[in-house]
C-alpha positions as CSV (number, residue, x, y, z in Angstrom):
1,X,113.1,166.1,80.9
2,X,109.5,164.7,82.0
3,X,106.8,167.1,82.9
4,X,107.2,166.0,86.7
5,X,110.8,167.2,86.7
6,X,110.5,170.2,84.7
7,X,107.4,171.0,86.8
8,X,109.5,170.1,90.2
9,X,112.4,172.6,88.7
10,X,109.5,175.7,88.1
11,X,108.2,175.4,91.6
12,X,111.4,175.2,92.9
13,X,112.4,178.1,91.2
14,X,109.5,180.4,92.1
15,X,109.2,179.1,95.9
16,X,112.2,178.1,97.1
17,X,113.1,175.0,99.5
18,X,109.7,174.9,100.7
19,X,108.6,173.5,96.9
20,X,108.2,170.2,98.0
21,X,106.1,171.0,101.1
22,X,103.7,172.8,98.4
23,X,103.5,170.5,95.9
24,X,102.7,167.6,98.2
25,X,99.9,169.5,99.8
26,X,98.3,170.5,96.2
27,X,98.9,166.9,95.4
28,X,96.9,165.5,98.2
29,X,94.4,168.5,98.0
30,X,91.1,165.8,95.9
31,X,91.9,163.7,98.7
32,X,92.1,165.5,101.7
33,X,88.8,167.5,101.2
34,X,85.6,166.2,99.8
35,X,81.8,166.9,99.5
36,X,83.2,170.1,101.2
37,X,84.3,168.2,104.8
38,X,88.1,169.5,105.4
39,X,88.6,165.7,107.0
40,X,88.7,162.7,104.9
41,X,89.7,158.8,105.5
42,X,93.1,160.5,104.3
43,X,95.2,162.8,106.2
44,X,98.3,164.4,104.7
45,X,100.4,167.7,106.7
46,X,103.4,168.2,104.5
47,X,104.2,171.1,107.1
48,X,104.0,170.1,110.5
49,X,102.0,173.1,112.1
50,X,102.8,174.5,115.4
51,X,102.5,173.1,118.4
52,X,104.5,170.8,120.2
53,X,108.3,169.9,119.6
54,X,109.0,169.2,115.9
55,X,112.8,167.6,117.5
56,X,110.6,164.9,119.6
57,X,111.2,161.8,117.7
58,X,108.1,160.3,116.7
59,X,105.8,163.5,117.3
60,X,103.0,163.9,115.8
61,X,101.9,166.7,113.8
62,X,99.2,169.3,115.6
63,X,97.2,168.9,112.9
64,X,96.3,165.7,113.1
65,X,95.0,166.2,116.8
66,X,93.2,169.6,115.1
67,X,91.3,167.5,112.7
68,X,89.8,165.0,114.7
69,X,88.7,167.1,117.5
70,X,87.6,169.7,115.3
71,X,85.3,166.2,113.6
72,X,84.0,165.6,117.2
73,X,83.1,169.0,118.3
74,X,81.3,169.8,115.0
75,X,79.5,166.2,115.6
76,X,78.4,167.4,118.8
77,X,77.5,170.8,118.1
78,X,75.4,169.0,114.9
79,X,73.2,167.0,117.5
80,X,73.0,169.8,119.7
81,X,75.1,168.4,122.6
82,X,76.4,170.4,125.3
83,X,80.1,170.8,124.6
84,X,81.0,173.9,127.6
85,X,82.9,170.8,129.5
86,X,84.5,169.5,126.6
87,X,87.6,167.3,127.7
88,X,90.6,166.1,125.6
89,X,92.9,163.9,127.0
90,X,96.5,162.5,126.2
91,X,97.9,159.4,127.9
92,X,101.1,159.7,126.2
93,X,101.9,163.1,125.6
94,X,105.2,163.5,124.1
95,X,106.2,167.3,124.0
96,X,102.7,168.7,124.6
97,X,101.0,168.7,121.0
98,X,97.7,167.9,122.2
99,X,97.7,170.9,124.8
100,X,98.7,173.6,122.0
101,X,95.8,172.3,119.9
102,X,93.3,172.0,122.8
103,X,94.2,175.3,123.6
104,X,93.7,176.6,120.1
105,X,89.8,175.4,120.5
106,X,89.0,176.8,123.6
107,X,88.8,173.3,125.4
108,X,89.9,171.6,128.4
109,X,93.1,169.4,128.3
110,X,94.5,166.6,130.6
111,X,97.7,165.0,129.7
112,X,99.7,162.7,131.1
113,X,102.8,160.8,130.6
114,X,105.4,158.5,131.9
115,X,108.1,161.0,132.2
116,X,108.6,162.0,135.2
117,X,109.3,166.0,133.6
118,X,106.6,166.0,130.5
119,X,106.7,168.9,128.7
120,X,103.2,169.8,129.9
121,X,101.0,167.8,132.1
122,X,101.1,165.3,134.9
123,X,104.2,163.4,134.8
124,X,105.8,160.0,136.2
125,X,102.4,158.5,134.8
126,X,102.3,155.0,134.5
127,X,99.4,153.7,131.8
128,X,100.1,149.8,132.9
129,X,99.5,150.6,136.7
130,X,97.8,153.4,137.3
131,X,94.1,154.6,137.2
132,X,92.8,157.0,134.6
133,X,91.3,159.6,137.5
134,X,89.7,161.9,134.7
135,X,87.3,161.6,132.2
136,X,87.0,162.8,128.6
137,X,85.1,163.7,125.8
138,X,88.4,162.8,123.1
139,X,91.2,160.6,124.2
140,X,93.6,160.6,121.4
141,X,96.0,158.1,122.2
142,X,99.7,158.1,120.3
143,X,101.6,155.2,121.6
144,X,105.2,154.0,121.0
145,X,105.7,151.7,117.7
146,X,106.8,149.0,119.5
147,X,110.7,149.4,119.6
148,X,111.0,151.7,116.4
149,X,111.8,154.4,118.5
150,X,113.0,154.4,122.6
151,X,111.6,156.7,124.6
152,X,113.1,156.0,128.5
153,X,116.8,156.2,128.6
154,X,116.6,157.5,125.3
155,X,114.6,160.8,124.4
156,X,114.2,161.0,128.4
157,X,115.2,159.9,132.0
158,X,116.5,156.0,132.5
159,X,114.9,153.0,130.9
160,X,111.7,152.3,132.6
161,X,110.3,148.8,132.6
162,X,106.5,149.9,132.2
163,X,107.8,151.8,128.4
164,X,105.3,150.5,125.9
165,X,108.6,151.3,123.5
166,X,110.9,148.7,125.7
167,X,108.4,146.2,125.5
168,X,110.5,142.3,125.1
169,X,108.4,141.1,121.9
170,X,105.9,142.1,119.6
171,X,103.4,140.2,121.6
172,X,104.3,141.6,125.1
173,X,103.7,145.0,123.5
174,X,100.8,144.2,122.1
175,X,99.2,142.9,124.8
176,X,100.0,146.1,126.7
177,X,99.1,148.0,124.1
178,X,95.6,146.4,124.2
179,X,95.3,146.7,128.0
180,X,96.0,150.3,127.3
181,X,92.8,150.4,125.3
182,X,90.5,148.8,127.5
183,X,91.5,151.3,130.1
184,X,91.3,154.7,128.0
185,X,87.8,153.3,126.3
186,X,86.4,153.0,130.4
187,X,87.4,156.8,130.9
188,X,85.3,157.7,128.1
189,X,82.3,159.5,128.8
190,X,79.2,159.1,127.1
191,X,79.2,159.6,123.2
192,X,83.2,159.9,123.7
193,X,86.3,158.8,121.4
194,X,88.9,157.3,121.5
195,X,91.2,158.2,118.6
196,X,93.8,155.8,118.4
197,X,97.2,156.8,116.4
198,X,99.6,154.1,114.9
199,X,102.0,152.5,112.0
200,X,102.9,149.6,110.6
201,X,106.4,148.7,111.2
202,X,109.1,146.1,110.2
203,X,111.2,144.9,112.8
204,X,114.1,142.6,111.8
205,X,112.6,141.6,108.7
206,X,109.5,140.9,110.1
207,X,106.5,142.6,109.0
208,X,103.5,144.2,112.0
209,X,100.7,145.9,111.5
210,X,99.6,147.7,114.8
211,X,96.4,148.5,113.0
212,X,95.6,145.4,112.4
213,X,96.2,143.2,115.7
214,X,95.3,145.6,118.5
215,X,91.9,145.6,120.1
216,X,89.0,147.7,119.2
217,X,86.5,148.7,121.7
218,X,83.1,150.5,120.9
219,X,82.0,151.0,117.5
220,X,84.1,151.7,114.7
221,X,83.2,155.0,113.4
222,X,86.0,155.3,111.0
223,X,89.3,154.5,109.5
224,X,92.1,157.1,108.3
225,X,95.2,156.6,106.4
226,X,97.6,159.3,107.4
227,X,100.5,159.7,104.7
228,X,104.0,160.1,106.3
229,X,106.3,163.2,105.5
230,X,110.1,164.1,106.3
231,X,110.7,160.3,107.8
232,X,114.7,159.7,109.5
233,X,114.6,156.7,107.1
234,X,113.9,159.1,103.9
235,X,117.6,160.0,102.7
236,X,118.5,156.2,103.4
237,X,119.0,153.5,100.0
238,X,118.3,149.7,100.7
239,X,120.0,147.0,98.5
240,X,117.3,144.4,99.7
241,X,113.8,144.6,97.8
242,X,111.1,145.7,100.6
243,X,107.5,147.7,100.4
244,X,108.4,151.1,102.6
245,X,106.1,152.1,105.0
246,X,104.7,155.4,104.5
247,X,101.4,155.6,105.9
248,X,100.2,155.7,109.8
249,X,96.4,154.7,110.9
250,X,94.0,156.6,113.2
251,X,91.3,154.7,114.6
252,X,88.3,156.4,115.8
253,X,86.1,154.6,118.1
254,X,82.8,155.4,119.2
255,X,81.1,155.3,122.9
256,X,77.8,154.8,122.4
257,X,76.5,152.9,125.1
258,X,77.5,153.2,128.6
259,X,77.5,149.7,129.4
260,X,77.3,147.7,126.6
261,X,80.7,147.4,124.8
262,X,81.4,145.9,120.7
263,X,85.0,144.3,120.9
264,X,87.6,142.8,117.9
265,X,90.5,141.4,118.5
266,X,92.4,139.2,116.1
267,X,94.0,136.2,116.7
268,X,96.5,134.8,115.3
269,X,96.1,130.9,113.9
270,X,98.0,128.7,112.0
271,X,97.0,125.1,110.4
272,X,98.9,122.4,107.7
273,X,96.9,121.6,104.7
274,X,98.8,118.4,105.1
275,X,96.6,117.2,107.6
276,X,93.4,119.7,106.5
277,X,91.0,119.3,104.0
278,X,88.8,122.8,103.1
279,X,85.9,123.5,100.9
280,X,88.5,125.2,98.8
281,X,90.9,122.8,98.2
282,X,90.6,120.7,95.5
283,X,93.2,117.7,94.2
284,X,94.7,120.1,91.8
285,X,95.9,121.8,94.3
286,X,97.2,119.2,97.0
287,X,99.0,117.5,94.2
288,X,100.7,120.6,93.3
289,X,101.6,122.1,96.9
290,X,102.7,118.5,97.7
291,X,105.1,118.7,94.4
292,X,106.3,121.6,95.4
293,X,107.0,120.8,99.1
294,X,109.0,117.8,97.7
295,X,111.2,120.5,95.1
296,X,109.0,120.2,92.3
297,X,109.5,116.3,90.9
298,X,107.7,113.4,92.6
299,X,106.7,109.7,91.6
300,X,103.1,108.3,91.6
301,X,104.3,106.1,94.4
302,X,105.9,108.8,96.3
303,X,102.9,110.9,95.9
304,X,100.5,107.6,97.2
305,X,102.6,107.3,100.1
306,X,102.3,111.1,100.9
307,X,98.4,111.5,100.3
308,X,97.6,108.2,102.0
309,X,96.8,109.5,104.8
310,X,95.3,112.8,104.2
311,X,91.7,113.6,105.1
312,X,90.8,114.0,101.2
313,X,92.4,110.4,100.7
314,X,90.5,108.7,103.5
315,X,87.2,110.0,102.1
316,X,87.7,108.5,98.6
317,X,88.4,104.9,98.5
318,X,90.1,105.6,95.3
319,X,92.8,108.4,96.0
320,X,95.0,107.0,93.6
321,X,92.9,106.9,90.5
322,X,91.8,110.3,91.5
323,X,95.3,111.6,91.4
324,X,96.1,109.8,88.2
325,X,93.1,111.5,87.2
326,X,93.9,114.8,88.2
327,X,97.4,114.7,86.4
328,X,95.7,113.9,83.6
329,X,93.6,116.3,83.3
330,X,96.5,119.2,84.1
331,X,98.5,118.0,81.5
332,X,99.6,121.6,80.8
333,X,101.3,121.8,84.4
334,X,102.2,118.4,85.1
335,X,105.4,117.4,82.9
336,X,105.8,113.4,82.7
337,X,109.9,112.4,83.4
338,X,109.2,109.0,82.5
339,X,109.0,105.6,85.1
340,X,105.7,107.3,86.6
341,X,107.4,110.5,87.4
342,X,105.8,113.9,87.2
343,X,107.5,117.3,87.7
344,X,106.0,121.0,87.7
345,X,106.0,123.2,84.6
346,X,108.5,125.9,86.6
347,X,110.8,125.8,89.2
348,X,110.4,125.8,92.9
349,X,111.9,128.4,94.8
């Protein structure tokens, strides 16, 4: 038995089914708290904490609200800002979490959501149409996954067509997603956040990252990696080889400026180094991509005919000594077949 195991069994032993909980808070303990700051760039609640509804599918953990407003109340208090009329606000609620927490710090809430009966808050809210009539000091903003995990006509009410989770693509969800953000960023106040929580997710063997293509507005103060715990998916076993997603993302975004506003967005592009010709790309590799694209085996003639016309070829008057030359000089990868024939040293896939 490996230390791990025998160590597993002893905890076990001594604490009972809540072992694991335990053992993956001491194990995340150098991470989680550092220089003496209780919140890192990496968050990890085993338990849940109270607050909320642990049943709500998707919901997240009190804690992680706790942590970042805790972060922006003890940045305010540091450069002596007023904080009596300190505001947190939730555009997509859930089961109340951010209210519990709120409450727990003495400061004001506002929630809202687009069920009509929220478990706290104003309901029937609509973040795609309506106005944001209140302004806050936190906005800590939890959306949908895209379609992980349905919310209208599933977890509440009928399916509404304005559920971020009901979206019709990726990209019809991410541009609402991102006109969420614009909106939230305006009802900042002053030297306000905007805490944005998502995941990565994988949706018919395609992989998104959330993180990654939504907009950012303001400055970016900081980047967490929250570690997931006690997932649906956990007890399931997968035949096909796949990276698991185990981590979520919080976003924190700084108003600084009233008026003037940094923005990133990405942008998805997509070009053919058959027809492109980049600093980085040298003969080497054009000859080999264009073996491979042809299943590993061309001739010198086949090869002409293909690099004719390519923006490397009409720059050199003499392509076809240059790729003779190149072959040459990659002897080790380049295997000659005989009549002027070259194949790679491995297989294409």
């Amino acid at each position: 038995m490996d230390k791990i195991a025998q160590a597993a069994k002893l905890l076990e032993r001594e604490f009972g089914p809540d072992w694991l909980a335990i053992a993956q808070q001491l194990g995340t303990e150098n991470l989680r708290k550092r220089v003496g700051k209780e919140l890192t760039s990496f968050l990890a609640f085993p338990e849940r904490g109270e607050g909320g509804s642990s049943t709500w599918r998707g919901n997240c953990s009190p804690e992680v609200v706790s942590s970042v407003l805790k972060y922006v109340l003890d940045t305010k208090r540091y450069y002596g800002k007023d904080i009596s009329q300190f505001t947190l606000l939730d555009p997509m609620s859930g089961s109340g979490t951010s209210k519990a927490v709120a409450d727990r710090y003495g400061v004001t809430s506002v929630l809202y959501d687009l069920n009509p009966a929220p478990a706290a808050g104003k309901g029937n809210w609509n973040a795609l149409k309506n106005d944001v009539e209140d302004s806050a000091d936190l906005i800590f903003f939890h959306p949908p996954y895209h379609d992980i995990i349905k919310y209208s006509g599933n977890m509440w009410g009928k399916p509404h067509p304005d559920d971020l989770s009901r979206c019709e693509n990726y990209n019809d969800f991410l541009e609402k997603l991102n006109l969420c953000i614009r909106k939230f960023y305006m009802a900042l106040r002053k030297d306000g956040r905007l805490a944005v929580l998502v995941g990565d997710i994988r949706s018919k063997g395609q992989f998104y990252s959330i993180q990654h293509d939504m907009m950012r507005m303001g400055e970016f103060e900081s980047f967490l990696v929250k570690g997931q715990f006690n997932c649906v998916s956990d007890g399931r076993r997968y035949e096909k080889p796949f990276i698991p997603i185990v981590t979520e993302y919080m976003l924190l975004l700084h108003k600084k400026d009233v008026f003037m506003v940094p923005f990133h967005y990405s942008q998805n592009q997509c070009f053919s180094i058959a027809e492109t010709d980049l600093a980085a790309l040298t003969w080497h590799h054009l000859i080999r991509m264009t073996l491979e694209s042809a299943g590993g085996r061309m001739s010198l003639t086949e090869l002409y005919v293909r690099l004719k016309n390519h923006p490397k070829a009409e720059k050199n008057p003499h392509y076809k000594e240059r790729i003779r030359a190149t072959i040459y000089e990659h002897k080790d990868q380049y295997i000659a077949c005989g009549d002027g024939t070259y194949r790679l040293t491995y297989q294409v896939a």
